[in-house]
N, C-alpha and C positions, 0 to 999 in steps of 0.2 A: 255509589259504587259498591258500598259495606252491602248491602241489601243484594243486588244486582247478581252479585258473587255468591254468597249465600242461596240465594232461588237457583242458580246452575248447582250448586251442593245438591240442591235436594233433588235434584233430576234424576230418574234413576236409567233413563237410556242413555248409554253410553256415546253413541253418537250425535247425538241430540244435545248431549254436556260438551263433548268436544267441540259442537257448529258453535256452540252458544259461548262458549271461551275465546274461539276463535275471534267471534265476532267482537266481543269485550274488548282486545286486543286492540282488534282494527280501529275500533273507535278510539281507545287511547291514545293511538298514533296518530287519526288524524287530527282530534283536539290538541295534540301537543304538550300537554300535562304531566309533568315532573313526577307531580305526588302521586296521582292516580298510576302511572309505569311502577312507580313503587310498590305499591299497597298491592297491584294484580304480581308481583314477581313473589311477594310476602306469603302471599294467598295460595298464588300455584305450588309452593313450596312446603306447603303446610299439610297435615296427615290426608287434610280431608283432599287430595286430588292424586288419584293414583299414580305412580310413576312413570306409566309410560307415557302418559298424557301427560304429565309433569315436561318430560322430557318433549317432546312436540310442542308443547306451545312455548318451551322458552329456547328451542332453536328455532322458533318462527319469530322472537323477540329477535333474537341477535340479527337476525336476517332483515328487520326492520327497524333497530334501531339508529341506521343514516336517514331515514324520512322524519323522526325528531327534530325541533329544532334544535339547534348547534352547540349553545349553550346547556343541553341538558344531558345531551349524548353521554358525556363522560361519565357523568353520574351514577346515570341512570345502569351505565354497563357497570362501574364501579361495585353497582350496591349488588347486582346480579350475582358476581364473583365471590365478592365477598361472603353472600350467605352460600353459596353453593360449596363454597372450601370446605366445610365437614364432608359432602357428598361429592368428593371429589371423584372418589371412583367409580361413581353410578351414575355419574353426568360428565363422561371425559370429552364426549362431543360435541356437549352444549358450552363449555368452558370453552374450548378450543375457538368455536365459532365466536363465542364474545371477546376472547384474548386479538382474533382476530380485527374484527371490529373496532376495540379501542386503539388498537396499533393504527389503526386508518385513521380514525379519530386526530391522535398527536400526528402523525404524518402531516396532517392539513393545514396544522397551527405550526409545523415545522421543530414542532420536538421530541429530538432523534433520539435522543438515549430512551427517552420514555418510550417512545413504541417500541424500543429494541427489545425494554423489562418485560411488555407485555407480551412480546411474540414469544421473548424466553421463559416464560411463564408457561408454555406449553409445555407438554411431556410430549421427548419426540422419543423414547425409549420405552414407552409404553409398555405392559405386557399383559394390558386388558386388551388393549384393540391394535392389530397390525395395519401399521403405518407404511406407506409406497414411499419407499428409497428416493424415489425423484420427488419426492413431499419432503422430506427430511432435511434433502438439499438444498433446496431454492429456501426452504424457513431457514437454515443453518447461515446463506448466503443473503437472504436478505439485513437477518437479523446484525451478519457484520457490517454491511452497505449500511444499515442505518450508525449504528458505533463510529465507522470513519466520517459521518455526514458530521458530528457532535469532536471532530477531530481525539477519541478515544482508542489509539491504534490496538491499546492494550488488552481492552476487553473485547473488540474485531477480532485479535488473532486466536481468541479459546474457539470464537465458531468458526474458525475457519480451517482451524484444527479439524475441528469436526465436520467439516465439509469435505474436507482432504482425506477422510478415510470412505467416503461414498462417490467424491467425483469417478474415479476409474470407472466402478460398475455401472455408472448411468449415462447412456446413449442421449445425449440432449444435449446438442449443441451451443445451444442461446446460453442453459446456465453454466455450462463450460465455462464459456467467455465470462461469464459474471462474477465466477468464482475466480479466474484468473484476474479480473480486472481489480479484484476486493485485493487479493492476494498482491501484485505489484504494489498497489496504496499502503497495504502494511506496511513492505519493505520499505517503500519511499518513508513514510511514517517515522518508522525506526531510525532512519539515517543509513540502512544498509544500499545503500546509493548506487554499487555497483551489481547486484544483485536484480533492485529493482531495476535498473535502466534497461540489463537484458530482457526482464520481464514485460517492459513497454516496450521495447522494438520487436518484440512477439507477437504484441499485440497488435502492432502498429501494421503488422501485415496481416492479420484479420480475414479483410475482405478481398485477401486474393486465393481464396481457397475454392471458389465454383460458385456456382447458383447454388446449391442442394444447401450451403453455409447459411448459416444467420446474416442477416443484410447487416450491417456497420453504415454509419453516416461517414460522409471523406471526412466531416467535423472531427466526429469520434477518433480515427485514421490517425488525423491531423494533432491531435494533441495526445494521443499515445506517444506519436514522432516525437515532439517537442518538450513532452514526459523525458522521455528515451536520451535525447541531446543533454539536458539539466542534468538529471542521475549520471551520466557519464563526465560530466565537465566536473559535478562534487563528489563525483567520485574518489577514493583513496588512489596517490597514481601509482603508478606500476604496469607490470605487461600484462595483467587481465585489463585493466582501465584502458590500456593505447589497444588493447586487439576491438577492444566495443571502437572506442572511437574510430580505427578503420572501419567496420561496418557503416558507420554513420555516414563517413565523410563520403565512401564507395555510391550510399545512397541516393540515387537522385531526386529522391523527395525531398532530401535536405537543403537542397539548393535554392531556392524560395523563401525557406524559413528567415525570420530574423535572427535568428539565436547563428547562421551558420557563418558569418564571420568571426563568432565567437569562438564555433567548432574549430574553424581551419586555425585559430593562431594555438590552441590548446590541442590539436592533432601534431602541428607542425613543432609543436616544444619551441614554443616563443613566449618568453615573459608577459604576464599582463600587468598593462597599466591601469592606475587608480579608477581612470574617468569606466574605462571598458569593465572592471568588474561591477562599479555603480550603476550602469546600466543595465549589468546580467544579474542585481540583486535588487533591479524593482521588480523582478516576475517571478520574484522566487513566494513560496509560500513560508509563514511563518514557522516551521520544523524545520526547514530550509537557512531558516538563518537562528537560528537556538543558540543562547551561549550554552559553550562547553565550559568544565569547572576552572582554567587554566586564564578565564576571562576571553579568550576569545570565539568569534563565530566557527560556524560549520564552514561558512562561505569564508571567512579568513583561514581557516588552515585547510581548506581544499586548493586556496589560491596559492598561499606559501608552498603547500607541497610541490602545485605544478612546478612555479618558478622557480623551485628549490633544482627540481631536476631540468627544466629546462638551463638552469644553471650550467647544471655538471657535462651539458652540451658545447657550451664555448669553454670553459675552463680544465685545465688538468688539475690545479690547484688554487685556493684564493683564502684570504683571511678570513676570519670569522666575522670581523667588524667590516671588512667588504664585502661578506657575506649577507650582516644583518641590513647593511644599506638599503643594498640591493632590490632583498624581502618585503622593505619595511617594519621592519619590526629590529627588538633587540639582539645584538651581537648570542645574548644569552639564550634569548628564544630560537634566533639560527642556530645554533646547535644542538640546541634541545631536538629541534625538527629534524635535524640530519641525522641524529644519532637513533632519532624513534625510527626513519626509515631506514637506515642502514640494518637496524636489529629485526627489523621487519622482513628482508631482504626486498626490498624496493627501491635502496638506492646503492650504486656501485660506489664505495666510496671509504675511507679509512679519516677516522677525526686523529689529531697530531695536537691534542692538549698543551705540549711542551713548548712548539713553533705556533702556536692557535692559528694552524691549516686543516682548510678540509682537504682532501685529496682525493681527487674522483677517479674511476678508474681503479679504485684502492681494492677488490675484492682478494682473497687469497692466493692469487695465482697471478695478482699484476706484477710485482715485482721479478716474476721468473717470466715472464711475457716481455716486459722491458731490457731482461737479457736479454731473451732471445734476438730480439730485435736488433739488440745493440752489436750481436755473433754476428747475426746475417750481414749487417751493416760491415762489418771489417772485412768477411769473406769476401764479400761484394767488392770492395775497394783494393785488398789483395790483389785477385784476378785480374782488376783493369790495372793494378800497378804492373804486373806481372806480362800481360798481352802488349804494354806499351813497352813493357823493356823489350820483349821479344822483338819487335817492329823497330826497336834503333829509336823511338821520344823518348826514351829517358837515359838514367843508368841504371845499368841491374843492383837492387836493393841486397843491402848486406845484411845478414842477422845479426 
């Protein structure tokens, strides 16, 4: 090979160097040969091959390093990069094409973070070579698609930051969806549960936008929905949580699903019981049910919360230790919950420490509401005392 490379050095037509490089190459690739991909990347890189045939035969490498066998691929792109990183800025397109490459590489063996390093290992902010906005995007949105595949919602949402400042000005519909679809996953990610779930019944209508749209599978459709139901049921409750859950329940797609019994008794502010949330937390995914620092789940204080306010549906008032029964949980934890909703403004409600009542209905203005009521009530009865005295049933009432 040492020899072979050498007699192309000495060639002095240029074209005739380039066929015979080339050809050098092809046979590498087809023998398979680890070392020999090395020793020609060592060789092309070295004074004696001009640069811009430097640069030609090592983005004819990159472009051929998936006909390698498998086991050497990595390598092979590995060692490429790595000598190229002093020349980084006189080979920004040969770099690119191998960064690309090795991300396909871990793509295939299924490891996500890694081809994410590699794609981020691009320079999409170039100010050697300008880069197409819709190039910038789909690398920006790939690169989080891959982060959420390796469940890292964390380092997803830096590029998705950076997606979010190029989707407006890019007409492409398919990465739209891509970026919205990465974008939901974060939120779910996070636990911003009501946020995401709007963002899945976004998606979840998709493919009622025309033919000229990006096609959607019903599959795809179908579990944005069922995204969409979950984020809403663990969602925080309150009136942004029961306005999604009206869209859902109004939905008729929902009506097929299995989760939509679930919907209607969590729509309807009906307590759940043990056996029903154990079956709405085999399908949850593991963020989904995360202890929080307080020792309990996501999935137990979404459920408390509901039942807390479906609660304050049949009660005007109730003790705290009939409270915690209730819940499940401690007399101390039911309060702890009521008191986090109440400061929230999510639940109507006043805590009475002194009587340990909660009192629902308790917001600032109940008690002048409860006069009122109590005025209207006597006027009311006034006037019928008064029309039956006029009529001769009674006697006329003395003050």
């Amino acid at each position: 090979m040492e020899a072979r490379l050498a007699a192309i050095t000495a060639e002095s037509d240029a074209k005739a160097k380039g066929d015979q490089y080339r050809a050098v190459l092809e046979d590498i690739i087809a023998s398979g040969q680890q070392d020999q991909a090395i020793a020609f990347i060592d060789h092309v890189l070295s004074d004696s091959v001009p640069l811009l045939l430097s640069r030609q035969l090592l983005s004819l490498l990159a472009s051929s390093i998936s006909r390698l066998p498998s086991d050497c691929q990595e390598d092979v792109a590995r060692h490429a990069l790595d000598r190229l990183q002093p020349r980084a800025v006189s080979h920004e397109e040969q770099i690119t094409a191998l960064r690309e490459q090795l991300a396909l590489v871990y793509e295939r063996r299924e490891l996500w973070s890694q081809a994410a390093q590699a794609l981020a290992g691009i320079d999409l902010d170039s100010g050697v070579r300008l880069l197409d906005g819709e190039y910038r995007l789909e690398k920006n949105v790939r690169i989080a698609r891959l982060y959420l595949e390796d469940d890292d919602p964390v380092a997803a949402e830096t590029y998705i930051k950076k997606a979010s400042s190029l989707v407006a000005a890019i007409k492409n519909e398919a990465l739209e969806l891509q970026y919205r679809t990465c974008y939901a996953r974060i939120l779910d990610s996070k636990r911003r549960f009501l946020e995401a779930g709007t963002r899945y019944y976004e998606l979840s209508l998709a493919g009622a936008g025309g033919p000229s749209r990006p096609r959607v599978s019903e599959e795809d459709l179908g579990q944005a929905l069922s995204a969409a139901i979950t984020c809403a049921i663990l969602a925080a409750a309150g009136s942004q949580r029961s306005r999604l859950l009206a869209t859902l329940i109004k939905d008729e797609r929902t009506v097929p699903s299995p989760l939509r019994p679930i919907l209607e008794k969590v729509y309807m502010e009906r307590i759940l019981g043990a056996e029903e949330v154990s079956a709405f937390a085999a399908g949850l995914a593991p963020h989904q049910l995360a202890t929080l620092p307080d020792g309990s789940t996501v999935l137990d204080r979404a459920v408390m919360e509901h039942n807390l306010e479906s609660v304050s549906k049949l009660y005007t008032s109730i003790k705290i230790e009939e409270l915690g029964r209730l819940l499940g949980v401690t007399p101390k934890a039911a309060e702890k919950a009521a008191a986090r909703m109440i400061l929230e403004n999510r639940l109507s409600a006043t805590l009475d420490q002194v009587s340990d009542l909660v009192r629902f209905g308790g917001g600032p203005d109940a008690s002048s509401a409860r006069d009122a009521a109590l005025r209207s009530a006597c006027l009311a009865a006034d006037k019928l005392v008064m029309l039956m005295a006029a009529r001769g049933l009674c006697a006329t009432p003395t003050s």
